[in-house]
C-alpha positions in Angstrom: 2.9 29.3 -34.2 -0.7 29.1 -33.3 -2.3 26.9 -36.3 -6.2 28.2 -37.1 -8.2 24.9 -37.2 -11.0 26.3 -39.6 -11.2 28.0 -43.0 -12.7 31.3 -41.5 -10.2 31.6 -39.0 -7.3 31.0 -41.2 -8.9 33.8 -43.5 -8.7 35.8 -40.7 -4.7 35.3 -39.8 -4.1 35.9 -43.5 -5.9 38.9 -43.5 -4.2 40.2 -40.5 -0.5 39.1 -41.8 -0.9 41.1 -45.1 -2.2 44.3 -43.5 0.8 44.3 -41.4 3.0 43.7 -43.8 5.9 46.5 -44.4 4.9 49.0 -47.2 7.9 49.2 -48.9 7.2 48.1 -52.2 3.9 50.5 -51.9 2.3 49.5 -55.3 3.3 45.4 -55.6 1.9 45.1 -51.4 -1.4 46.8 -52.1 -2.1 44.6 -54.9 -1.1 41.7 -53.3 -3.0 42.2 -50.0 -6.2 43.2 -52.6 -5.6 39.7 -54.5 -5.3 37.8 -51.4 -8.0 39.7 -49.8 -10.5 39.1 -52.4 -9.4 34.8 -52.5 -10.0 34.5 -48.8 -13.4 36.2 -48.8 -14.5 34.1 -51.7 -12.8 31.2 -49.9 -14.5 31.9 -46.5 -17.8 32.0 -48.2 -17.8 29.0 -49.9 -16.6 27.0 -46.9 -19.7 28.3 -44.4 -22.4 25.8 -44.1 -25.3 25.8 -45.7 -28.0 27.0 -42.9 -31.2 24.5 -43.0 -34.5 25.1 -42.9 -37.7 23.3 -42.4 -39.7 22.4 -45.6 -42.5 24.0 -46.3 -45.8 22.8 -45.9 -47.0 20.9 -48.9 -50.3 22.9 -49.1 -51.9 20.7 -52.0 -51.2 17.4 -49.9 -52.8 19.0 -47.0 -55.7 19.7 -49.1 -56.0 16.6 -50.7 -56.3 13.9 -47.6 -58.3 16.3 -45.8 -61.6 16.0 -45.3 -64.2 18.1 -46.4 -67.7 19.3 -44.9 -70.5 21.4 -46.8 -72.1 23.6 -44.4 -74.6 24.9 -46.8 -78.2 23.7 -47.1 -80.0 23.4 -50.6 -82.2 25.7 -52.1 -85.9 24.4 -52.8 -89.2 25.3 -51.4 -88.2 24.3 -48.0 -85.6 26.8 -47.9 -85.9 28.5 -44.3 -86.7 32.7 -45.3 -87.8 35.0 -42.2 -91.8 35.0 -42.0 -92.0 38.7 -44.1 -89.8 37.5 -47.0 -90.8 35.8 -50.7 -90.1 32.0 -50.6 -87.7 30.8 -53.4 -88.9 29.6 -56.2 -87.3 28.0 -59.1 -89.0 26.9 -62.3 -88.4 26.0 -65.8 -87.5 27.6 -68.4 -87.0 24.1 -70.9 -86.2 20.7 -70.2 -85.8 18.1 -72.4 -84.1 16.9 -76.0 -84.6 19.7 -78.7 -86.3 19.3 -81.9 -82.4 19.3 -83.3 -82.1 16.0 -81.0 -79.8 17.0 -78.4 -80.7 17.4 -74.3 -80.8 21.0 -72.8 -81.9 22.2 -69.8 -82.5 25.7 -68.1 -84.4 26.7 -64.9 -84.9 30.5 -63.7 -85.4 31.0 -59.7 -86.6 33.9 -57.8 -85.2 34.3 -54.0 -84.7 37.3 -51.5 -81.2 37.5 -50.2 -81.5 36.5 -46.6 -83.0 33.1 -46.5 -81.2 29.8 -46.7 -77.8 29.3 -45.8 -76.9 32.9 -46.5 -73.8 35.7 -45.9 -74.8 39.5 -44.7 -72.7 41.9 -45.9 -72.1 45.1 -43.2 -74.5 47.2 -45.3 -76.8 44.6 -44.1 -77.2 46.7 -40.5 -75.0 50.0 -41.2 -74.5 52.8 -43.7 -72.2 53.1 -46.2 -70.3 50.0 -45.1 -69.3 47.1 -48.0 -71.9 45.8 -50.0 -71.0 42.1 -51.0 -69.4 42.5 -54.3 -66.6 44.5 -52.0 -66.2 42.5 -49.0 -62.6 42.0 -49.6 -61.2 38.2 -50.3 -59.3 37.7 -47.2 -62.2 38.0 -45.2 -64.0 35.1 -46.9 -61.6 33.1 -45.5 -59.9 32.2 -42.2 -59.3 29.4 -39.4 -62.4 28.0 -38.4 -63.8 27.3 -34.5 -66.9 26.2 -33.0 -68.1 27.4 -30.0 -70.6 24.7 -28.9 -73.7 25.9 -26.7 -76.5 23.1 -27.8 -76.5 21.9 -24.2 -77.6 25.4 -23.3 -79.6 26.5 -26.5 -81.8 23.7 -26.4 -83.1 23.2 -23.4 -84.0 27.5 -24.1 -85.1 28.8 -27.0 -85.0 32.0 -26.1 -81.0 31.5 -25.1 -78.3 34.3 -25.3 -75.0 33.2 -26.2 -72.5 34.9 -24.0 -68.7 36.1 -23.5 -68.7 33.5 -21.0 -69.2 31.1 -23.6 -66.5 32.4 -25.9 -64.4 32.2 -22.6 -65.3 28.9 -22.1 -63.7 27.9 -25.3 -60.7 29.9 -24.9 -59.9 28.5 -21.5 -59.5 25.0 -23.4 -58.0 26.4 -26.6 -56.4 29.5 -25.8 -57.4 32.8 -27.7 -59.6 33.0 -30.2 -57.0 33.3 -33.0 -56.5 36.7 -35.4 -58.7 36.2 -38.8 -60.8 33.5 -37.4 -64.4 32.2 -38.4 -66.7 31.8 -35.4 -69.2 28.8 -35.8 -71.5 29.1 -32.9 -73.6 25.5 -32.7 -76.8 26.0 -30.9 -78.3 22.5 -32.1 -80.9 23.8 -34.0 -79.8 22.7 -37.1 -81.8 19.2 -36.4 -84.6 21.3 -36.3 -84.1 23.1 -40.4 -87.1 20.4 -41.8 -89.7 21.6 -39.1 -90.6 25.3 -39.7 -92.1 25.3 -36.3 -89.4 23.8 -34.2 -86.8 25.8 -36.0 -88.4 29.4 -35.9 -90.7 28.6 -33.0 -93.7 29.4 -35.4 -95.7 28.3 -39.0 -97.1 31.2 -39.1 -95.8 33.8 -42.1 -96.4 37.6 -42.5 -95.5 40.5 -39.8 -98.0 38.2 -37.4 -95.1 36.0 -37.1 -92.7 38.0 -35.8 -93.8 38.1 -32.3 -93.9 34.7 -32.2 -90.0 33.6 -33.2 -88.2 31.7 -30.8 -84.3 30.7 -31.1 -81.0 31.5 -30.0 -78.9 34.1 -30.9 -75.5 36.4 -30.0 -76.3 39.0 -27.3 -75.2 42.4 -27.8 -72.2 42.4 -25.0 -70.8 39.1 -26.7 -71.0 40.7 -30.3 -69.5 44.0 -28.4 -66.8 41.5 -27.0 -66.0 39.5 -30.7 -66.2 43.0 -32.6 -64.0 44.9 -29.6 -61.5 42.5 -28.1 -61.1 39.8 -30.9 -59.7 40.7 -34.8 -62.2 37.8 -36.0 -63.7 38.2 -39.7 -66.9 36.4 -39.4 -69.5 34.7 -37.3 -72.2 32.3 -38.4 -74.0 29.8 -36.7 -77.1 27.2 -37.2 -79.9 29.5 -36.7 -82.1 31.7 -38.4 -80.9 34.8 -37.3 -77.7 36.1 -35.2 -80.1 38.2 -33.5 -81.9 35.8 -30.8 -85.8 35.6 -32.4 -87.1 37.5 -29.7 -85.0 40.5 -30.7 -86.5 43.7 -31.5 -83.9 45.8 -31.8 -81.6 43.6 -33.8 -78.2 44.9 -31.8 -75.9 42.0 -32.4 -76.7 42.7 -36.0 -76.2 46.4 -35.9 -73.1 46.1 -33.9 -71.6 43.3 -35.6 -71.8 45.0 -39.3 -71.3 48.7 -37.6 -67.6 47.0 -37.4 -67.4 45.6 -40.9 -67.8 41.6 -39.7 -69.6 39.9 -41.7 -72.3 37.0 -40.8 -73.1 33.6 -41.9 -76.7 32.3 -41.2 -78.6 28.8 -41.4 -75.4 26.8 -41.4 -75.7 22.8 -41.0 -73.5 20.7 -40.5 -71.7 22.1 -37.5 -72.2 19.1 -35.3 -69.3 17.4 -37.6 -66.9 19.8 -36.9 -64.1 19.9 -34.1 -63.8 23.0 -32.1 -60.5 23.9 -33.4 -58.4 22.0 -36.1 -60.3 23.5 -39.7 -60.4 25.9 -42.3 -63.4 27.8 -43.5 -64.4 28.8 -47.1 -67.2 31.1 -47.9 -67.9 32.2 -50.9 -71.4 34.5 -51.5 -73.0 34.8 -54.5 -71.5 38.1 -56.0 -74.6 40.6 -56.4 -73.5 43.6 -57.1 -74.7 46.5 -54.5 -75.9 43.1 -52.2 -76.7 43.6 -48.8 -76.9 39.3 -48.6 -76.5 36.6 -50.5 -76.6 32.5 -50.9 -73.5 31.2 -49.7 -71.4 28.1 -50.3 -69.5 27.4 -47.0 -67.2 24.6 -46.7 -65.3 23.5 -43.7 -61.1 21.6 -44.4 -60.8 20.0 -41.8 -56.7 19.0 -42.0 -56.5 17.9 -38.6 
């Protein structure tokens, strides 16, 4: 007799053994092969091991010890607006302890929506595409990388940031991964307290325009993010995504044309790794909003 060394197997023998068994007691065999039937499987299941699998990632632990940078600058009346827009403004409304004897305080600001450390919406550059309040949630959101060109950008002001440079970045980090958030760092962001150095001019009013000077995506590389990469945003330390020199705005146009969005006067990005972080941005929600302030944080958990 060949002896079955495992629980499965000797399910199996059984099982074989009764179905061969001689039917002449029709009735009492069926129901005894259905009995013993039913024990093995119940047996054989019981006796399979339990299949492991890795634990989970303990998501709040992963928040909690990693550290946090605030991309954002704050909003006073140095706030960086282009030349043509209203400066913000923020006044009081009351401040101080009430004739009742309790402190209360309320201010009231004024600002246009691209100035600061602010989010375009696609409507931004192209018809009929989301307005803030509908830029969906998962695209606020995504693994962050920074694609560092301050060696480049600062010794030219007029500098146009590349698919060579994206290249550059993937040939050390592989591809640009689905859903990411592009940080570009030109450098400039040392430059945020002096008007002058960071737009290339004081002056204000359409006069200025001419005279803008900083770096900014060119149209084949916003072409090459919108075309061959499934990112959902790009911001970097500047002004503008358009270089200042632009006049017809095409990395603009091109990039909200394809529902990305863009961040703009981000700081901070000299803290931040190339890979290894998470990105968090989260507009103001104006309805019908073509930009907004935005609050952008970095996790870095790496």
């Amino acid at each position: 007799m060949i002896m079955a060394e495992t629980e499965p197997e000797q399910a199996f023998i059984r099982i074989k053994y009764f179905l061969s068994e001689p039917n002449c007691n029709y009735n009492f065999t069926i129901m005894k092969k259905l009995s013993y039937l039913i024990a093995i499987i119940i047996l054989a299941s019981c006796t399979q091991k339990t299949i492991e699998t890795p634990e989970s990632p303990d998501f709040l632990e992963i928040f909690h010890k990693a550290q946090w940078i605030d991309l954002s600058y704050e909003f006073d009346e140095n706030t960086v607006y282009w030349p043509t827009n209203a400066p913000f403004k923020h006044d009081t409304v009351f401040y101080g302890f009430t004739d009742k004897g309790y402190f209360y305080s309320s201010f009231k600001y004024t600002a246009e929506e691209h100035g600061g450390t602010h989010f375009d919406a696609p409507i931004h550059f192209s018809a009929n595409k989301n307005t803030i309040e509908k830029v969906p949630l998962s695209q606020l959101k995504g693994p962050g990388v920074v694609i560092n060109v301050s060696e480049e950008a600062l010794k030219d002001p007029d500098y146009l940031i590349s698919v060579k440079d994206f290249e550059a970045w993937e040939a050390r980090h592989g591809q640009i991964p689905d859903g990411a958030i592009v940080l570009v760092y030109t450098g400039y962001e040392q430059y945020y307290q002096d008007r002058e150095k960071y737009l290339g001019t004081n002056l204000t009013g359409p006069e200025a325009i001419p005279e803008l000077h900083f770096p900014g995506l060119s149209a084949e590389a916003a072409n090459w993010l919108s075309e061959k990469r499934n990112i959902h945003a790009i911001g970097l330390d500047t002004q503008s995504i358009d270089y200042g020199q632009s006049k017809d705005f095409m990395a603009h146009r091109i990039l909200c044309n394809n529902d990305l969005t863009v961040y703009e006067n981000l700081t901070n990005l000299k803290k931040l790794p190339e890979t290894g972080f998470y990105i968090i941005a989260l507009p103001m929600k104006i309805k019908g909003g073509s930009g907004a302030p935005l609050r952008i944080v970095a996790i870095i958990y790496k």
